[in-house]
N, CA, C and O of each residue as an XYZ file, in Angstrom:
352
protein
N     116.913     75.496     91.473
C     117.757     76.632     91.139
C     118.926     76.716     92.119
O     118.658     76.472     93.295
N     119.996     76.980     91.849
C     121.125     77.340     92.211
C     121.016     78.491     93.137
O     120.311     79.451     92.826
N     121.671     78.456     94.260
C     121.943     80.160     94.719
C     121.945     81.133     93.835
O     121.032     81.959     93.812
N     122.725     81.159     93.191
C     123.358     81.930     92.610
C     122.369     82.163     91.538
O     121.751     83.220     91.658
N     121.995     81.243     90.257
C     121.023     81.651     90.251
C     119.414     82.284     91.034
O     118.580     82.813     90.300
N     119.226     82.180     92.129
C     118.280     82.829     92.866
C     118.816     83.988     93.413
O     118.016     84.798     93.880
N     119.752     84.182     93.444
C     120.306     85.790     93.841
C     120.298     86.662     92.521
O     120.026     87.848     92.708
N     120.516     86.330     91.403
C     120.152     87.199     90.170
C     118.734     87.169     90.206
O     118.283     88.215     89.738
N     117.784     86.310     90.611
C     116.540     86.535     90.415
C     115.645     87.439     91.625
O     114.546     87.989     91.559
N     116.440     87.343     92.510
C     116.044     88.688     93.525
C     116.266     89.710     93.323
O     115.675     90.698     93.761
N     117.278     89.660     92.528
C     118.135     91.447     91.300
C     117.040     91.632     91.015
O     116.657     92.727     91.425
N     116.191     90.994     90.407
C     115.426     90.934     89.511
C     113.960     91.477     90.090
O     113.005     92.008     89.523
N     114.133     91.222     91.039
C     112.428     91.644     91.811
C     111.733     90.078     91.890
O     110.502     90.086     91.901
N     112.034     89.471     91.916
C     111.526     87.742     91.553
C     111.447     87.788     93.551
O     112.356     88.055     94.337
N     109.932     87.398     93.843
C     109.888     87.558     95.647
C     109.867     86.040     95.418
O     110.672     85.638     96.257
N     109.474     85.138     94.858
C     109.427     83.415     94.964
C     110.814     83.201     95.448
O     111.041     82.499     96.434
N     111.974     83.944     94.601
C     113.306     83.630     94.865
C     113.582     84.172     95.971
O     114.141     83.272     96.599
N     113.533     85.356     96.809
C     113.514     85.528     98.161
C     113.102     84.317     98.971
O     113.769     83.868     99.903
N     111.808     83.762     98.490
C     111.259     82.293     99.634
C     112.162     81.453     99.493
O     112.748     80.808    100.362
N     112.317     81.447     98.151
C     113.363     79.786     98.070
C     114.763     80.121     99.227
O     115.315     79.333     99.995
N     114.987     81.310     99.030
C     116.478     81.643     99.741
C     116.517     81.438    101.150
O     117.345     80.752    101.750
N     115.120     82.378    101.867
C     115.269     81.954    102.666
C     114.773     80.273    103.375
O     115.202     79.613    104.322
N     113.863     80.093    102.533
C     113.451     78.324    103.294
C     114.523     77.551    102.806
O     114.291     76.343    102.865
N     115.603     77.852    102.349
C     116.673     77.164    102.007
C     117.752     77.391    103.483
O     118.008     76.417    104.190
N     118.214     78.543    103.750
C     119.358     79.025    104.572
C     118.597     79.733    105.939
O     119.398     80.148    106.777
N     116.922     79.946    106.310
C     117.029     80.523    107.507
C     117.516     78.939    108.666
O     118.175     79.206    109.671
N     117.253     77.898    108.484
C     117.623     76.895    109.561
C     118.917     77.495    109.750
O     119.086     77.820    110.926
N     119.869     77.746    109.008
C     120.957     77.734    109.444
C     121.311     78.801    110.242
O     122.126     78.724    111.162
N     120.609     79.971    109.849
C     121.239     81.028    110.061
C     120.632     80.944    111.297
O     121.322     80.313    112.097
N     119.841     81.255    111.634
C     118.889     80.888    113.171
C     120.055     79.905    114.383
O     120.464     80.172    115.513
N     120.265     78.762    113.488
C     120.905     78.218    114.716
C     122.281     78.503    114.837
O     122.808     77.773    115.678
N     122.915     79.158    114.397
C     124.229     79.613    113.870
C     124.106     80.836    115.124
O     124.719     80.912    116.189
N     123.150     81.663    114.583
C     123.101     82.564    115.625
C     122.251     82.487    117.212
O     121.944     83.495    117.847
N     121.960     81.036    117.669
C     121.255     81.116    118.503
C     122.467     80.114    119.663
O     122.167     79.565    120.723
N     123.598     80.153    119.098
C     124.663     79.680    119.632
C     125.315     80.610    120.521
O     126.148     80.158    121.307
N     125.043     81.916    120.509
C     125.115     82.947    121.446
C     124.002     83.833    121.793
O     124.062     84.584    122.767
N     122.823     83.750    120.891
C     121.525     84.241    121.727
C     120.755     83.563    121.927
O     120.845     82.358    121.696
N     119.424     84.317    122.585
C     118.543     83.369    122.837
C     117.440     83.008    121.581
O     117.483     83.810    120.649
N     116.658     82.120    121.479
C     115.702     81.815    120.338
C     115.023     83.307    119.771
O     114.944     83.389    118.545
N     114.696     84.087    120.301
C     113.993     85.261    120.156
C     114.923     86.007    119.568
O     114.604     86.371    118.436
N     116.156     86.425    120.017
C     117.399     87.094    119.525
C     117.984     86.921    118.441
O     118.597     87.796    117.829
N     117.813     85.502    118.029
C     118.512     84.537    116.619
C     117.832     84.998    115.985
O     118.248     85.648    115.025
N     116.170     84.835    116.301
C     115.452     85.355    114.781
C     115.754     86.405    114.399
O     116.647     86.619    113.579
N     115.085     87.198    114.912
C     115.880     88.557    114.601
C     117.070     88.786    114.056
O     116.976     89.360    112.971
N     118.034     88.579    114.363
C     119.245     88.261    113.849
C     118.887     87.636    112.470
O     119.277     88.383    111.573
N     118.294     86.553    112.015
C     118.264     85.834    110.794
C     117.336     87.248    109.699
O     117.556     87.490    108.513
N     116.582     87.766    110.385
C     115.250     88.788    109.896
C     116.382     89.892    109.173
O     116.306     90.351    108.033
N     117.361     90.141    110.116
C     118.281     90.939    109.561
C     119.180     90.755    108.568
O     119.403     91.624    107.725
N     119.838     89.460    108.594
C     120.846     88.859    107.933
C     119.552     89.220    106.131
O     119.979     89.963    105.248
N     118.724     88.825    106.054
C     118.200     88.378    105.008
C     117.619     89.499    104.290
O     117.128     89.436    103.163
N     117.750     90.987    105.348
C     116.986     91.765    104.811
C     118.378     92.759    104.205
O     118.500     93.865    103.679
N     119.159     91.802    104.568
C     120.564     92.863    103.668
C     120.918     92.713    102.873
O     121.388     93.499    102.051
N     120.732     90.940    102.853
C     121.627     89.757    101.104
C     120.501     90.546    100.764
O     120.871     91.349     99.908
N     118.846     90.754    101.131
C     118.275     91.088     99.770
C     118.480     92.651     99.327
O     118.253     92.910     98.145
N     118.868     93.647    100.144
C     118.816     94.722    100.018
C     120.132     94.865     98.569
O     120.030     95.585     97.577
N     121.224     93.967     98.902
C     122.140     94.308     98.278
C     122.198     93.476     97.146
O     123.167     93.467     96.386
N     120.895     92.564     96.964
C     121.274     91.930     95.862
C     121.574     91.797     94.791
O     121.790     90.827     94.064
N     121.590     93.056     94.663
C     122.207     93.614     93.101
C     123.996     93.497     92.882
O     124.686     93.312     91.879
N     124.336     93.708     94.372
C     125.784     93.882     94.023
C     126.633     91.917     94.606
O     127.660     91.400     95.048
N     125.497     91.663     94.234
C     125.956     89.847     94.554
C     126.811     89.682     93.497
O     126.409     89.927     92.359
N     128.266     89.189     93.759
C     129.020     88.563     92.859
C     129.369     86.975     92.914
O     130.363     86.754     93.606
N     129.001     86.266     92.560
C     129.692     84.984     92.650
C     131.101     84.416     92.329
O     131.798     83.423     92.536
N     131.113     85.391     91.823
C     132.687     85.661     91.455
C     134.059     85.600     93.179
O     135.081     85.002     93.517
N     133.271     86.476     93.627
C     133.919     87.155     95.078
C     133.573     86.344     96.473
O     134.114     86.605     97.547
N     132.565     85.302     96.273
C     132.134     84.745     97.325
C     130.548     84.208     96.825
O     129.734     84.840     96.150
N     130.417     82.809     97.408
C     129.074     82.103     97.368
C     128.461     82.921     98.296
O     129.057     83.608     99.125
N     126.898     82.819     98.104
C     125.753     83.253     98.747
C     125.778     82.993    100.320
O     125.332     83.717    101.210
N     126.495     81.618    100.430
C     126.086     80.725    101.722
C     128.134     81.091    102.735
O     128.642     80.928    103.845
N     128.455     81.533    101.599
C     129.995     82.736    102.049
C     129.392     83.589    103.126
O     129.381     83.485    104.353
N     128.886     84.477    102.275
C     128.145     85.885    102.455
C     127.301     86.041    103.846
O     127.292     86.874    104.752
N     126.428     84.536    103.503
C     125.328     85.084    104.422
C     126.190     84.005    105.858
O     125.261     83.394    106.386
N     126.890     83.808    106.231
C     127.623     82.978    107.265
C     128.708     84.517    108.067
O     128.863     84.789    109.257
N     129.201     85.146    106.961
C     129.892     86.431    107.783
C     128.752     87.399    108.009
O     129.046     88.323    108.766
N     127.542     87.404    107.538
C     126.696     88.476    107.848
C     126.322     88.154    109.526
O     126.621     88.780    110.542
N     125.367     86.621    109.276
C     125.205     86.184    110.538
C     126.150     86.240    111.673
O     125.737     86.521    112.798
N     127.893     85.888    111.347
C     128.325     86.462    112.301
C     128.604     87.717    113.024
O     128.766     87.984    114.215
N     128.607     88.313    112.075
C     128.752     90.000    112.535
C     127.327     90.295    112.895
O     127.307     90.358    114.124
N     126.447     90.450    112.545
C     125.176     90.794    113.430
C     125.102     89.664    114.777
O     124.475     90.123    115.732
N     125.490     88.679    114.916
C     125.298     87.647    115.891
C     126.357     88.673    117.027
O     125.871     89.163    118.047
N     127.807     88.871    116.646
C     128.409     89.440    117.646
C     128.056     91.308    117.764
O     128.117     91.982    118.792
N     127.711     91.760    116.442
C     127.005     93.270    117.178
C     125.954     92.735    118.547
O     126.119     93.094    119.713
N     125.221     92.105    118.215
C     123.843     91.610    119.145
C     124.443     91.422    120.457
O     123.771     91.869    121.386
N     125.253     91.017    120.675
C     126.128     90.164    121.857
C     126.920     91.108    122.547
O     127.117     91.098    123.762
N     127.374     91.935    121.727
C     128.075     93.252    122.259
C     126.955     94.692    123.089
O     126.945     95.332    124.141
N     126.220     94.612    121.923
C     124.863     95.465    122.477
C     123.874     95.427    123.618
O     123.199     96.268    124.212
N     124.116     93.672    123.715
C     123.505     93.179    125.184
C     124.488     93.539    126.389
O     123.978     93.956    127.429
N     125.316     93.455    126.335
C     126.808     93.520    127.079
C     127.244     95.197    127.569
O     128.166     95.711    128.204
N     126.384     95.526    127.084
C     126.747     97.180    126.858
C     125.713     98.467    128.278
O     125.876     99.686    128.237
């Protein structure tokens, strides 16, 4: 399945498509964000990133941006809230 198709199927209440999503994109997001935190910090960070694409998955457009768009500015903005919050 396609992203995109698996993001209509999380609309959907479909939790298989949540797994596929994330055993597809947490490697990335993890190390994406562990480029400024530490291993413990990234996850978290990824825990978050994933609990928002799914929160909002209703208002997923593919139209406006790919999945792997989406979840790359999420990770960064929670990666630099995190970084700021430590700093603080």
């Amino acid at each position: 399945m396609s992203d995109t198709e698996l993001m209509f199927a999380v609309a959907a209440g479909d939790e298989s498509a949540k797994a596929a999503i994330i055993d597809r994109h947490r490697p990335r997001v993890v190390r994406a964000a562990a480029r400024k935190l530490d291993q413990a910090a990234a996850e978290a960070v990824a825990d978050r990133v994933f609990t928002r694409i799914f929160q909002f998955a209703n208002q997923f457009d593919p139209a406006k941006a790919e999945l792997g768009a989406w979840i790359t500015w999420l990770v960064s903005r929670l990666t630099a809230n995190e970084v700021r919050g430590r700093a603080a």
